[in-house]
VOBA-1610 file (N, C-alpha, C; in pm, whole numbers, padded with zeros to 5 digits, always signed):
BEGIN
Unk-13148-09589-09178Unk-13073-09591-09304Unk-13024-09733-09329Unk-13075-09775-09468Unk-12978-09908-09489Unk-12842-09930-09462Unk-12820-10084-09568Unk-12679-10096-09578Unk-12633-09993-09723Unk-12531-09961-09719Unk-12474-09905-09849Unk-12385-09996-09926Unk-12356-09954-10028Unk-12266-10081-10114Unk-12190-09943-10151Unk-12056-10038-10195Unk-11940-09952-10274Unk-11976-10021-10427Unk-11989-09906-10486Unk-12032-09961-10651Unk-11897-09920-10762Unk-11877-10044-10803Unk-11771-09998-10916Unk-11851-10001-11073Unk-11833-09910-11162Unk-11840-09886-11310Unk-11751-09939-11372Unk-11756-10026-11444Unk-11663-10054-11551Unk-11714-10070-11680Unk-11624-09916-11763Unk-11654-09880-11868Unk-11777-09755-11836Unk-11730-09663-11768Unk-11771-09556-11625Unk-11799-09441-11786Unk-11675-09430-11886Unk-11717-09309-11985Unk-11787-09341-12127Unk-11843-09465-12163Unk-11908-09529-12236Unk-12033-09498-12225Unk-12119-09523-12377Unk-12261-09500-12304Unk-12354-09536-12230Unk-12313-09669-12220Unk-12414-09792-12127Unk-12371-09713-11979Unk-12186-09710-11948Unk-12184-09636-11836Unk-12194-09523-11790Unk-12228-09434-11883Unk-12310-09289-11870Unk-12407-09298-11790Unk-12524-09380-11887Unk-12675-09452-11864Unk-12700-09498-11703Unk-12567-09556-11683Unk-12586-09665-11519Unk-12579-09531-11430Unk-12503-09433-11445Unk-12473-09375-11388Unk-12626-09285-11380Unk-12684-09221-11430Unk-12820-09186-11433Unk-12939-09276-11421Unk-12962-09398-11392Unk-13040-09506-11335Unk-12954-09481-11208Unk-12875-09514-11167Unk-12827-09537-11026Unk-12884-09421-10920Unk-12875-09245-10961Unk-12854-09154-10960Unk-13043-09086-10942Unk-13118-09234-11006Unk-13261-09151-11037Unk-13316-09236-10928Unk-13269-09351-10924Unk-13349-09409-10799Unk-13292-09405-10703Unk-13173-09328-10698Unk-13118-09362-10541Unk-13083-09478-10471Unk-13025-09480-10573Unk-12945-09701-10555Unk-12842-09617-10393Unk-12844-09741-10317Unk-12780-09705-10200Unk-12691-09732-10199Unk-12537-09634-10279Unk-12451-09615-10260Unk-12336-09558-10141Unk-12250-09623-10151Unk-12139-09607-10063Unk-12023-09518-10108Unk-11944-09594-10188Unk-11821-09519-10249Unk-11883-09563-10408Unk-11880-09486-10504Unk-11893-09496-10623Unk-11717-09515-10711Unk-11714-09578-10775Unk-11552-09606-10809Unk-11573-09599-10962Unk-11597-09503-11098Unk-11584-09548-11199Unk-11418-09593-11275Unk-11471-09638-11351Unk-11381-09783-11377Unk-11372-09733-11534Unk-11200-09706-11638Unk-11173-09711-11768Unk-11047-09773-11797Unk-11002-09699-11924Unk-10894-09764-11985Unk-10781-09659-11946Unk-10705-09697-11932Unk-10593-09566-11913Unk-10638-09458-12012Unk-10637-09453-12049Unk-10692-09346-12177Unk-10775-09234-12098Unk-10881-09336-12075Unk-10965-09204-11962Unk-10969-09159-11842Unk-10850-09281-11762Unk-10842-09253-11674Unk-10766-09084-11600Unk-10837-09051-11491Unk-10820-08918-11449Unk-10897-08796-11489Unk-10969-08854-11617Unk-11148-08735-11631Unk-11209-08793-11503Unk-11345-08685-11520Unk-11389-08698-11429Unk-11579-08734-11472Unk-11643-08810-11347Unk-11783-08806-11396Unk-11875-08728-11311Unk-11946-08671-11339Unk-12065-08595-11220Unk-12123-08715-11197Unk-12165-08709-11072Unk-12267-08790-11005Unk-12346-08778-10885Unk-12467-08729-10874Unk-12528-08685-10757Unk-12480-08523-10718Unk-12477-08475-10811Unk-12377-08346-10781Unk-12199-08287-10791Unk-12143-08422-10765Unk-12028-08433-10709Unk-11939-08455-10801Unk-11830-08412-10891Unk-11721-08472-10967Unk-11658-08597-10902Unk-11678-08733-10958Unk-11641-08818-10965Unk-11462-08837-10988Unk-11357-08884-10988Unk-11208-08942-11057Unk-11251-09086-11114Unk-11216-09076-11237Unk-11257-09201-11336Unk-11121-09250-11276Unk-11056-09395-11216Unk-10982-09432-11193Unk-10955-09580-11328Unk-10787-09609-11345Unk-10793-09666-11421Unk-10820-09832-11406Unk-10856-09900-11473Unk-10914-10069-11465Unk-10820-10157-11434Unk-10772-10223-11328Unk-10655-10281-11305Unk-10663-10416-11246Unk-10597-10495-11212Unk-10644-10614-11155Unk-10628-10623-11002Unk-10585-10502-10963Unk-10631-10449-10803Unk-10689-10376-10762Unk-10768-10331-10863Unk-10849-10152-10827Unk-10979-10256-10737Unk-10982-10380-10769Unk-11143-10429-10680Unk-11110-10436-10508Unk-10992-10477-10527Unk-10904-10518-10416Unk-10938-10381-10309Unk-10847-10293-10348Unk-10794-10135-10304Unk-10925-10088-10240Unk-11051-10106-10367Unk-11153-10003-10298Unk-11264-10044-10225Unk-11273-10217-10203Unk-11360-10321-10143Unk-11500-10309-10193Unk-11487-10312-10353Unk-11613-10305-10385Unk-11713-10461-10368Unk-11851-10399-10399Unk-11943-10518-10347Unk-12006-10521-10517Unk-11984-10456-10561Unk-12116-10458-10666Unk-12024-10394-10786Unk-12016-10450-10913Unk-11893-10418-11011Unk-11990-10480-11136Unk-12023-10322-11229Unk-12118-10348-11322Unk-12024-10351-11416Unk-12009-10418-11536Unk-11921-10432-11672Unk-11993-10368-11763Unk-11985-10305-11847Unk-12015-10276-11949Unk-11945-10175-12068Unk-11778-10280-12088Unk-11687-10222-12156Unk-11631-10341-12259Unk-11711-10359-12283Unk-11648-10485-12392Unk-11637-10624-12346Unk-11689-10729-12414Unk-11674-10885-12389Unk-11528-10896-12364Unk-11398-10871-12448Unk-11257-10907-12390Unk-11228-10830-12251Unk-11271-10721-12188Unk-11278-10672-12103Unk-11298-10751-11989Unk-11404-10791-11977Unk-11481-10859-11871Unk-11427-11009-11883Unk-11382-11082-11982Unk-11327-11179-11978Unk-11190-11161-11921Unk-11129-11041-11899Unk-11014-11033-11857Unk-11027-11078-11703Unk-11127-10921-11727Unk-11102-10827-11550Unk-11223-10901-11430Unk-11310-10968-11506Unk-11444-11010-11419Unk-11362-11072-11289Unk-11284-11143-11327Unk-11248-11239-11261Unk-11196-11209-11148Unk-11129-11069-11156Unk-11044-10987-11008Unk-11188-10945-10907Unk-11264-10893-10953Unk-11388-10844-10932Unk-11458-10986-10827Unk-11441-11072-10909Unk-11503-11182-10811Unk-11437-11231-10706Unk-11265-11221-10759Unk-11214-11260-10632Unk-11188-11174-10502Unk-11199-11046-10527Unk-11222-10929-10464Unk-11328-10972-10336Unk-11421-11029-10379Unk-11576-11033-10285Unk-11699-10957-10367Unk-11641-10945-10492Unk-11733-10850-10584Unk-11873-10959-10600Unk-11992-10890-10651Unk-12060-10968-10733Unk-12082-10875-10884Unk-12057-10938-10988Unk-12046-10902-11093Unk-12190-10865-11185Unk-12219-10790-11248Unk-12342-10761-11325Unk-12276-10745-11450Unk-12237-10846-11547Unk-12201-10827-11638Unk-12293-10814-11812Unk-12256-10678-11863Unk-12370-10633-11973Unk-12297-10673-12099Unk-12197-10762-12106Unk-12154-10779-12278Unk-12187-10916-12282Unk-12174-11011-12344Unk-12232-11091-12396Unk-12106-11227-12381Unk-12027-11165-12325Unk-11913-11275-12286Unk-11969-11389-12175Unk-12005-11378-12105Unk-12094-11471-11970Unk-12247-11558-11971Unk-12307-11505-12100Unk-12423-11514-12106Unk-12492-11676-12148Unk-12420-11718-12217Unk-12455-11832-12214Unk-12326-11970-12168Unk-12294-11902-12088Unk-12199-12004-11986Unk-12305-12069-11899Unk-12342-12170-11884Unk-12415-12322-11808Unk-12436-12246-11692Unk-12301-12212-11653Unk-12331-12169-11486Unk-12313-12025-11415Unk-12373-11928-11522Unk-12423-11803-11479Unk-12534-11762-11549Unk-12598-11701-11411Unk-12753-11665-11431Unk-12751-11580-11571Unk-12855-11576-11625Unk-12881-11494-11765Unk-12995-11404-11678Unk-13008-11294-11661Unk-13093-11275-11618Unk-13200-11156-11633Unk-13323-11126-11651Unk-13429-11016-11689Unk-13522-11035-11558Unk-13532-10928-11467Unk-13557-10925-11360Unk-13726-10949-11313Unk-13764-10899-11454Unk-13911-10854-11411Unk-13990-11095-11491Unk-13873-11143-11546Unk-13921-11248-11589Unk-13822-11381-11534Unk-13726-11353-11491Unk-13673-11516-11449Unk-13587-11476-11261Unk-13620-11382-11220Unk-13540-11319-11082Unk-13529-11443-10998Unk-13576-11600-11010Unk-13541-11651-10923Unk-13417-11694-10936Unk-13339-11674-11088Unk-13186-11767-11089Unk-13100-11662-11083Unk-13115-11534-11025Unk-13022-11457-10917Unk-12968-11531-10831Unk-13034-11667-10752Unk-12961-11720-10658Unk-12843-11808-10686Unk-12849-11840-10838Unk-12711-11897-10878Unk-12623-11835-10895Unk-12625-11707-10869Unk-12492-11584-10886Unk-12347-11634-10759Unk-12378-11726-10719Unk-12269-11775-10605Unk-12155-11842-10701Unk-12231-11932-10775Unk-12106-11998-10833Unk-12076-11988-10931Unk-12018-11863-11027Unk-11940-11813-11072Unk-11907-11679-11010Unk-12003-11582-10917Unk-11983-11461-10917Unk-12028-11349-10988Unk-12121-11440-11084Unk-12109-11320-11215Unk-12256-11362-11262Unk-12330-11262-11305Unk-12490-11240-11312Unk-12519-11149-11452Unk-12500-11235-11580Unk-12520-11152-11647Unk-12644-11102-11758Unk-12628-11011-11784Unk-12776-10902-11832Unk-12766-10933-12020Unk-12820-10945-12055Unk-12898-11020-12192Unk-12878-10866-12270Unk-12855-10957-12391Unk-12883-10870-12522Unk-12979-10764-12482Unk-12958-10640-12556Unk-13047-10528-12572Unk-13241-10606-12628Unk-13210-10666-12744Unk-13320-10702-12799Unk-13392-10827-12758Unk-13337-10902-12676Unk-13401-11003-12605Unk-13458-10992-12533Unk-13420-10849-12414Unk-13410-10788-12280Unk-13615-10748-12287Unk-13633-10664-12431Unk-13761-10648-12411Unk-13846-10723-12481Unk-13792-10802-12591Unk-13881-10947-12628Unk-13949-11022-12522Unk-13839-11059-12409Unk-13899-11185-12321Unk-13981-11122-12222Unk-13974-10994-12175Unk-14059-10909-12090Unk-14219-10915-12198Unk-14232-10963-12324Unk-14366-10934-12352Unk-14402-11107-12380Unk-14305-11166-12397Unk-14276-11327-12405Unk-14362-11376-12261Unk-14328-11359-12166Unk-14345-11382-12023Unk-14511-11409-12031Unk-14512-11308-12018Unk-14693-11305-11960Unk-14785-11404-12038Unk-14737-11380-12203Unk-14767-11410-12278Unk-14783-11628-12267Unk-14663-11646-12245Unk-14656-11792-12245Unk-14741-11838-12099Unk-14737-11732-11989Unk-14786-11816-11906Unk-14954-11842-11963Unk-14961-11742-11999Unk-15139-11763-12045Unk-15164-11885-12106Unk-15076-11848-12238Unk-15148-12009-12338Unk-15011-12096-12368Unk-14901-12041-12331Unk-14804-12162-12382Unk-14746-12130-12506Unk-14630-12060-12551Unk-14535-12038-12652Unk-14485-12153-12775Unk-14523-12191-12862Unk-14407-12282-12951Unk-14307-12216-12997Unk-14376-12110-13095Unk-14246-12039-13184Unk-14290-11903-13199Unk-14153-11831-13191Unk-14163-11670-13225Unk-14081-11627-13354Unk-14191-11547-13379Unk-14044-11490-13521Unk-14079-11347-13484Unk-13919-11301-13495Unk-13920-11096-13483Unk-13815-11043-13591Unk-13903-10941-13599Unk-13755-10859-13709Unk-13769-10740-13603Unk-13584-10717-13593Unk-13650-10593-13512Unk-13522-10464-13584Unk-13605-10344-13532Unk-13603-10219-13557Unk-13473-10175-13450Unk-13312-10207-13532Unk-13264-10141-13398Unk-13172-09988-13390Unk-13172-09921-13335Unk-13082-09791-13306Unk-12970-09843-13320Unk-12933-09689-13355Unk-12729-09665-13431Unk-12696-09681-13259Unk-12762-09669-13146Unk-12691-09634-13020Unk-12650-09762-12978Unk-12713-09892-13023Unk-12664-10024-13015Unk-12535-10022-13069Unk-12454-09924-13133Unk-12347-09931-13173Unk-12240-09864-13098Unk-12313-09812-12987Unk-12253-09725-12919Unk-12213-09588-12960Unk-12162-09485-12886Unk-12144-09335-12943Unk-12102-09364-13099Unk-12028-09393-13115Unk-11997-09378-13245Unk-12026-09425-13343Unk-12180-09517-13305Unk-12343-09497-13390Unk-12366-09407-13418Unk-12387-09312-13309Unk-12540-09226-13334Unk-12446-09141-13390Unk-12313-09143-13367Unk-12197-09005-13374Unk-12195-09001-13572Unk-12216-09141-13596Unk-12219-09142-13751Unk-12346-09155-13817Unk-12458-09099-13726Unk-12571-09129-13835Unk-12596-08961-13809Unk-12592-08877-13694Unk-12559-08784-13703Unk-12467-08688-13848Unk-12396-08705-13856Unk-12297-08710-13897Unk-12345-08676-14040Unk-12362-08803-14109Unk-12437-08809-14223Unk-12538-08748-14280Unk-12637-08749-14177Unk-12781-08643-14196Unk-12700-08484-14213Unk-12612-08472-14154Unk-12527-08311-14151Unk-12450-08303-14298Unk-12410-08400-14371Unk-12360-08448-14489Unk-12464-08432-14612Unk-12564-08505-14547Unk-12687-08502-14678Unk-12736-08362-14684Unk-12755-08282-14594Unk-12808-08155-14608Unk-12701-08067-14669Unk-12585-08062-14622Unk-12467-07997-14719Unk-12456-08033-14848Unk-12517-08174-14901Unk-12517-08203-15069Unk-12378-08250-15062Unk-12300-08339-14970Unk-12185-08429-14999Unk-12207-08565-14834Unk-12345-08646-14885Unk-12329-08803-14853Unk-12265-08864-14910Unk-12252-08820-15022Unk-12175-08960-15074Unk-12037-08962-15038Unk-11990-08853-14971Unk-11848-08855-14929Unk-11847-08885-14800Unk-11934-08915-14710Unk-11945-08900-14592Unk-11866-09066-14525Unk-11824-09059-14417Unk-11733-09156-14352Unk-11856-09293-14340Unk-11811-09412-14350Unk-11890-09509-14304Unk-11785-09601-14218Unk-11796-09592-14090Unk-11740-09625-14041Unk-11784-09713-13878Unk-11895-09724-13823Unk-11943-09783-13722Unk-12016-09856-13826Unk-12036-09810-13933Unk-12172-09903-13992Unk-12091-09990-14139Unk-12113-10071-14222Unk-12056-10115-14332Unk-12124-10039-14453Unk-12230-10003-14437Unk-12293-09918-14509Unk-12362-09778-14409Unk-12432-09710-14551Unk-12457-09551-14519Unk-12612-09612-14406Unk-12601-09505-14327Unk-12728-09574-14211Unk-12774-09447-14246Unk-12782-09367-14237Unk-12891-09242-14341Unk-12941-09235-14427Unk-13080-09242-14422Unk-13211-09292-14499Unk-13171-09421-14533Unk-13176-09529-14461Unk-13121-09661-14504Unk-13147-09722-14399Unk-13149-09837-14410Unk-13217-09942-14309Unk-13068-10075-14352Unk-13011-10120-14280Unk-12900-10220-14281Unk-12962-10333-14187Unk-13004-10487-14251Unk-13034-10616-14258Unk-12930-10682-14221Unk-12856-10651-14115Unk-12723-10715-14107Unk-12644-10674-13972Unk-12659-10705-13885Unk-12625-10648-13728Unk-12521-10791-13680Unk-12412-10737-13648Unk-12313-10810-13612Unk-12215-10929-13732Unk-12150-11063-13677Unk-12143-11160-13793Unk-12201-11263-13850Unk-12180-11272-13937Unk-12238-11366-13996Unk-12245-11507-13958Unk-12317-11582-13922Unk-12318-11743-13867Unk-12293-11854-14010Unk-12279-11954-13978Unk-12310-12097-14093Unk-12393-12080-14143Unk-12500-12099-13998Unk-12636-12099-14059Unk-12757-12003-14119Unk-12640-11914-14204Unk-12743-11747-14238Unk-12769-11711-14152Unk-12799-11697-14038Unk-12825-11585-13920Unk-12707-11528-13909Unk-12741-11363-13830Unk-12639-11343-13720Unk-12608-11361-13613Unk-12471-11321-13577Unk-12437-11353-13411Unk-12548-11305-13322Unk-12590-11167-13367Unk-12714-11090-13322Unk-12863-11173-13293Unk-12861-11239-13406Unk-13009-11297-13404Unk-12992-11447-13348Unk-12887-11480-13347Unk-12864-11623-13270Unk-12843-11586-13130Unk-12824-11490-13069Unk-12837-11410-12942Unk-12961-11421-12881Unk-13067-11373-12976Unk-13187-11341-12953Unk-13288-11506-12913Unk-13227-11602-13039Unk-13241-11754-13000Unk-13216-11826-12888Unk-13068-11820-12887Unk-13019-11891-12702Unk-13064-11854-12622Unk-13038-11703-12625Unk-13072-11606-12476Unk-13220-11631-12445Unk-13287-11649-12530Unk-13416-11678-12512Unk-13494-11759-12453Unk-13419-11888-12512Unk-13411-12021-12448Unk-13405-12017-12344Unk-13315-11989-12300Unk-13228-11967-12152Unk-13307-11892-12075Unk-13349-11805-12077Unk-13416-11717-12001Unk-13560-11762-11937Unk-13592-11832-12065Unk-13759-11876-12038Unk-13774-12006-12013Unk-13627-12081-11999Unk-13627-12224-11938Unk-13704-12307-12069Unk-13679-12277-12174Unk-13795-12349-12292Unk-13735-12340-12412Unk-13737-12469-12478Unk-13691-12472-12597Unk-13800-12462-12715Unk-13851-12259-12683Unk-13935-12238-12776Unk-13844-12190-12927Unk-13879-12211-13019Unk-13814-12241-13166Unk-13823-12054-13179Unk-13730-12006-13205Unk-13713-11835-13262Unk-13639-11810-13367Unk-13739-11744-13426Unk-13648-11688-13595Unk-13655-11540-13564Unk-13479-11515-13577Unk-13507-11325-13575Unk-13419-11261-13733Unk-13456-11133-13800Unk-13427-11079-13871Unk-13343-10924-13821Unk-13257-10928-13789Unk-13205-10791-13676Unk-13154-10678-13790Unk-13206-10580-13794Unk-13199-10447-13884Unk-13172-10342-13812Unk-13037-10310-13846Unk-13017-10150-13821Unk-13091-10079-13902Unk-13140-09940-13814Unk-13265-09831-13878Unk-13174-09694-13829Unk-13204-09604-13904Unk-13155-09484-13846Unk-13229-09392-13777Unk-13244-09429-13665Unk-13319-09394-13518Unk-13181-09368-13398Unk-13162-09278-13293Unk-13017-09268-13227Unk-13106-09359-13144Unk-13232-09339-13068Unk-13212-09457-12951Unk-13373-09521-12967Unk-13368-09665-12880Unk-13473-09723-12871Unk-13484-09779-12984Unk-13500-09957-12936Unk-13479-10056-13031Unk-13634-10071-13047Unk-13679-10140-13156Unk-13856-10182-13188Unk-13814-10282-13225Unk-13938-10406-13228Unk-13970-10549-13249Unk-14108-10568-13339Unk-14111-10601-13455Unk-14210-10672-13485Unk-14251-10819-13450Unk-14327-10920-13432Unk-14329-10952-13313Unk-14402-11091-13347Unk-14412-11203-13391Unk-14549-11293-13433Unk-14454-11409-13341Unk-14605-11454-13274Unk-14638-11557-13165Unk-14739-11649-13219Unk-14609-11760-13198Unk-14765-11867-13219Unk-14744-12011-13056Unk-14853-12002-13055Unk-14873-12109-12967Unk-14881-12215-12942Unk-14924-12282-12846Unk-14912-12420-12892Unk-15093-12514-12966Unk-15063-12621-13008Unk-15169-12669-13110Unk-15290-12654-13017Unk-15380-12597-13077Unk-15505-12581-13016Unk-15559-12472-12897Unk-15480-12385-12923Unk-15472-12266-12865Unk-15580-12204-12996Unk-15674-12098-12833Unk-15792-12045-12962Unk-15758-11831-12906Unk-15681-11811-12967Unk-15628-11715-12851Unk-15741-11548-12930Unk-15717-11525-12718Unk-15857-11450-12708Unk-15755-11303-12684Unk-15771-11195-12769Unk-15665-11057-12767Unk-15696-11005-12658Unk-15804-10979-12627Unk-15785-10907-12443Unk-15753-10961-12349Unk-15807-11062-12373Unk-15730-11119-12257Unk-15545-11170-12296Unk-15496-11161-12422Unk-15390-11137-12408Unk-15316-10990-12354Unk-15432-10916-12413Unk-15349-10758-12383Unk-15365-10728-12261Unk-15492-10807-12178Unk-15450-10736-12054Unk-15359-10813-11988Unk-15297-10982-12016Unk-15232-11016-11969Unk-15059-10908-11953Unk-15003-10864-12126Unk-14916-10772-12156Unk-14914-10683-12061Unk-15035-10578-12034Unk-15043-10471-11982Unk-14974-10513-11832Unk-15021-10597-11792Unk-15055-10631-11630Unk-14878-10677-11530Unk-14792-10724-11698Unk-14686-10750-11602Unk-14593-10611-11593Unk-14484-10703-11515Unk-14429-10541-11423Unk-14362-10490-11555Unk-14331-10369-11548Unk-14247-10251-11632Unk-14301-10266-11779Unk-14396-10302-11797Unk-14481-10331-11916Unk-14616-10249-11956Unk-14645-10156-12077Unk-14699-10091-12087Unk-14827-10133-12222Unk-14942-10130-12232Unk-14991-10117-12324Unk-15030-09994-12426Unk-14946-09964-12538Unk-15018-09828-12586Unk-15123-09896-12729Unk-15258-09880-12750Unk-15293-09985-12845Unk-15406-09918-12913Unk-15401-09822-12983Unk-15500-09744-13100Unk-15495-09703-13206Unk-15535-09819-13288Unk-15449-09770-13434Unk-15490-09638-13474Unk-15665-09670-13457Unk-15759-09569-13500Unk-15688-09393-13488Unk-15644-09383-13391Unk-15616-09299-13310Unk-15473-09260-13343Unk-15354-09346-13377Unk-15213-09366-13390Unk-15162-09354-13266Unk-15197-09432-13238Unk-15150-09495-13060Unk-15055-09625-13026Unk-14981-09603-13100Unk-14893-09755-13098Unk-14717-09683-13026Unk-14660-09836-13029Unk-14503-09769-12943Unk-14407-09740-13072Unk-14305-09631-13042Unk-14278-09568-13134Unk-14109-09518-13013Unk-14007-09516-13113Unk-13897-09453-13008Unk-13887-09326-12977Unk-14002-09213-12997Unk-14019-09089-12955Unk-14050-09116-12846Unk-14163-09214-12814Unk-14235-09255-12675Unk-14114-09355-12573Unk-14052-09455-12642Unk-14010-09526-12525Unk-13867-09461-12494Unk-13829-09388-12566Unk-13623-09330-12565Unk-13655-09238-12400Unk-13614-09256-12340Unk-13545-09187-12161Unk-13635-09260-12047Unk-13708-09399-12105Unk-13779-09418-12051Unk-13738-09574-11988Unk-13831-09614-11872Unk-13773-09764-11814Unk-13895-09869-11852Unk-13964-09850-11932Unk-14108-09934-11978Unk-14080-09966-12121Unk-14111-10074-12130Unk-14123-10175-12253Unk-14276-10111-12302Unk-14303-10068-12418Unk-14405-10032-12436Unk-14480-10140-12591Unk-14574-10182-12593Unk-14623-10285-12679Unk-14775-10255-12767Unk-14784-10240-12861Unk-14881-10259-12951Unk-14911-10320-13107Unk-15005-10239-13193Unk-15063-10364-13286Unk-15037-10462-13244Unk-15126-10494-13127Unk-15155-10606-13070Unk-15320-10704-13164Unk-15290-10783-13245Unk-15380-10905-13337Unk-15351-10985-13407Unk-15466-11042-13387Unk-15464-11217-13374Unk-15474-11224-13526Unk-15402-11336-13556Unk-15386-11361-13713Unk-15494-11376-13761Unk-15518-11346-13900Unk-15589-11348-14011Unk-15681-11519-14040Unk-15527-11591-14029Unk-15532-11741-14044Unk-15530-11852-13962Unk-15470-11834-13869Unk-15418-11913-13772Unk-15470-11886-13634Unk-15569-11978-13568Unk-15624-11899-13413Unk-15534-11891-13295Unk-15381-11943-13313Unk-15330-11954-13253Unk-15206-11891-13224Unk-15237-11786-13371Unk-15070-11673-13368Unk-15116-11530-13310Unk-15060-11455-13262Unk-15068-11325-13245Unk-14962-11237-13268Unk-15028-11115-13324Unk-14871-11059-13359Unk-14873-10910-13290Unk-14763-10855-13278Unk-14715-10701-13179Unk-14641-10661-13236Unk-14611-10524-13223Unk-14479-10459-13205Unk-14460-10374-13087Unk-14299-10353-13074Unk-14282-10341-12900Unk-14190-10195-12902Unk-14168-10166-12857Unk-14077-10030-12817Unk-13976-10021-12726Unk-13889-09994-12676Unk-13792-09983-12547Unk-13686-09941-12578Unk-13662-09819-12445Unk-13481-09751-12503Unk-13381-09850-12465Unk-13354-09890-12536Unk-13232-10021-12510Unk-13089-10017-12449Unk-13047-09905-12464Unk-12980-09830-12347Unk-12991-09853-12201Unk-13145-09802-12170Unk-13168-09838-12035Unk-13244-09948-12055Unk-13386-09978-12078Unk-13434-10118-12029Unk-13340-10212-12153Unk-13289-10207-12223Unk-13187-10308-12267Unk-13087-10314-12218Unk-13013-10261-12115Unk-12884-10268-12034Unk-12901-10176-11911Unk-12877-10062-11865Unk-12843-09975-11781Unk-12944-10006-11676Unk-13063-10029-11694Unk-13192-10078-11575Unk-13193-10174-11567Unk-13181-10255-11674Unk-13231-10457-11636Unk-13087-10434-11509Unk-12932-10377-11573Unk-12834-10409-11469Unk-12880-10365-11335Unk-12901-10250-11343Unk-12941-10200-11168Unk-13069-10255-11096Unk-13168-10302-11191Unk-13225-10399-11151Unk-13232-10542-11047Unk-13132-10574-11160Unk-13079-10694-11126Unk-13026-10693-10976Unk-12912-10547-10985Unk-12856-10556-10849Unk-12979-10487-10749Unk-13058-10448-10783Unk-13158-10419-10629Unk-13231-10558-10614Unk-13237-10637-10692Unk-13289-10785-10640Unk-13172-10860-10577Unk-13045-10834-10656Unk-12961-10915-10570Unk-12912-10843-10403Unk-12954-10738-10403Unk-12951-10679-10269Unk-13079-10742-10150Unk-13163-10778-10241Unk-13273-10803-10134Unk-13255-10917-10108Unk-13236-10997-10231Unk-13211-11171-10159Unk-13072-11211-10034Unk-12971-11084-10053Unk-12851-11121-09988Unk-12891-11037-09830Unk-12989-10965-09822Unk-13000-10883-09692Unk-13145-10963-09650Unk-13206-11039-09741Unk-13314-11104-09673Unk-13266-11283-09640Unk-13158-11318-09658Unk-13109-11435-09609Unk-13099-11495-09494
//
């Protein structure tokens, strides 16, 4: 029998920490003491896990201390983790942080396991290892393979994202609405996770607004990108809420660098070939990724995979992934079964 770790949840009744809790639970992450982690509010419900009723204990700046955790996943809000990370590290914790507060700090890893796992080893000096945007998370997983072949300049994506990126009280209001429209009173219906009605409606507008016409969202998708792939490849994103509850989609155009004559199978089997990466690719047929196919699932799934019309050097996709889990809940537990191997193979 291995070593075991004591794992803390933070943000244990949320959906990301629902999610961890069922990744942890499916692979048999080698747990010790499980500790979920809330706000007073929730503290003293309880969570199933492995069978067992869990005590949601409340988030404190000694609960890391008390229960000697090793491994302390965040995923309760950027002011959260800017608070509390910090007890966590001084604890002896190592941190897996999923909000977007850490992510482009100089000196913590950004990290997507299956594409940059060697800067896990910079998790020493801050403590804290954190997990990328939902929509970046499965961009750079099809980014990867892709650049090693012929070399990346610029990407542009619009992507397709779920009310669940909004958390429960997304899907709780697109729900909601569809139950509204069939009664014959939407137009009275609450808008309230969203600025507008997300039933039968598509919203061009995910997060705030920047200077530079983008959003915070799609300037996410820019840095994080950067960062991840060590490359200052140029990215334009268009980020759209769709009314779908889970699993984000990407439309997808790649262009390469000058004089690239790019050959599609051998791009697609490059796609296919890396880890947690799936090819589904028949139009003929209607064989493409779709969030019926990728929602409970841990695979990035990718198609209309072709080469531009004009240009021998662009290719374009669209991608699939429940963003829930391979956008947060798996890249995190991920992350920590690599950071388990590098710290027990030292």
């Amino acid at each position: 029998m291995g070593k075991k770790y004591n794992v803390a949840v933070v943000g244990a009744t949320g959906a990301v920490g629902e999610e961890l809790f069922r990744v942890l639970e499916q692979i048999d992450f080698p747990i010790g003491e499980l500790l979920p982690l809330a706000s007073s509010n929730s503290a003293g419900s309880t969570i199933e896990f492995n069978g067992k009723d869990h005590k949601v204990y409340e988030l404190t700046e000694t609960v890391f201390d008390e229960h000697q955790v090793d491994i302390a996943f965040f995923s309760a809000g950027g002011s959260i983790s800017a608070k509390f990370a910090k007890y966590a590290v001084e604890s002896g914790a190592v941190v897996i942080d999923n909000t977007s507060h850490f992510r482009m700090d100089e000196n913590v890893p950004l990290v997507v396991p299956e594409v940059n796992p060697e800067d896990i080893a910079k998790w020493r000096e801050t403590g804290i290892i954190a997990n990328p945007n939902c929509s970046t998370i499965q961009m750079v997983q099809v980014l990867k393979p892709l650049d090693n072949l012929y070399g990346i300049k610029r990407v542009d994506v619009s992507t397709y994202q779920a009310t669940s990126g909004a958390g429960k009280a997304g899907m709780e209001e697109l729900v909601r609405q569809m139950q509204d429209f069939f009664a014959f009173k939407l137009e009275d219906s609450k808008k309230e996770a969203f600025m507008h009605q997300i039933a039968l409606n598509v919203i061009p507008h995910i997060d705030t607004p920047q200077p530079n016409g983008f959003t915070k969202e799609e300037m996410k998708m820019v840095n994080e990108t950067q960062k991840i792939m060590k490359k200052k490849i140029a990215v334009a994103a268009t980020c759209v809420r769709v009314p779908v509850l889970r699993s984000h989609t990407e439309s997808i155009t790649v262009t390469f660098e000058d004089g690239v004559d790019v050959d599609v199978e051998k791009a697609r089997e490059a796609i296919n070939s890396f880890e947690n990466v799936e090819v589904m690719d028949d139009l003929e047929n209607g064989v493409y990724p779709m969030p019926i196919i990728s929602t409970d699932t841990d695979t990035t799934y990718v198609g209309r995979i072709r080469k531009d019309i004009y240009s021998k050097n662009m290719l374009h996709m669209f991608n699939s992934a429940d963003q829930v889990r391979v956008g947060a809940a798996t890249n995190a537990v991920r992350i920590a079964l690599k950071w388990i191997a590098l710290e027990e193979n030292k």
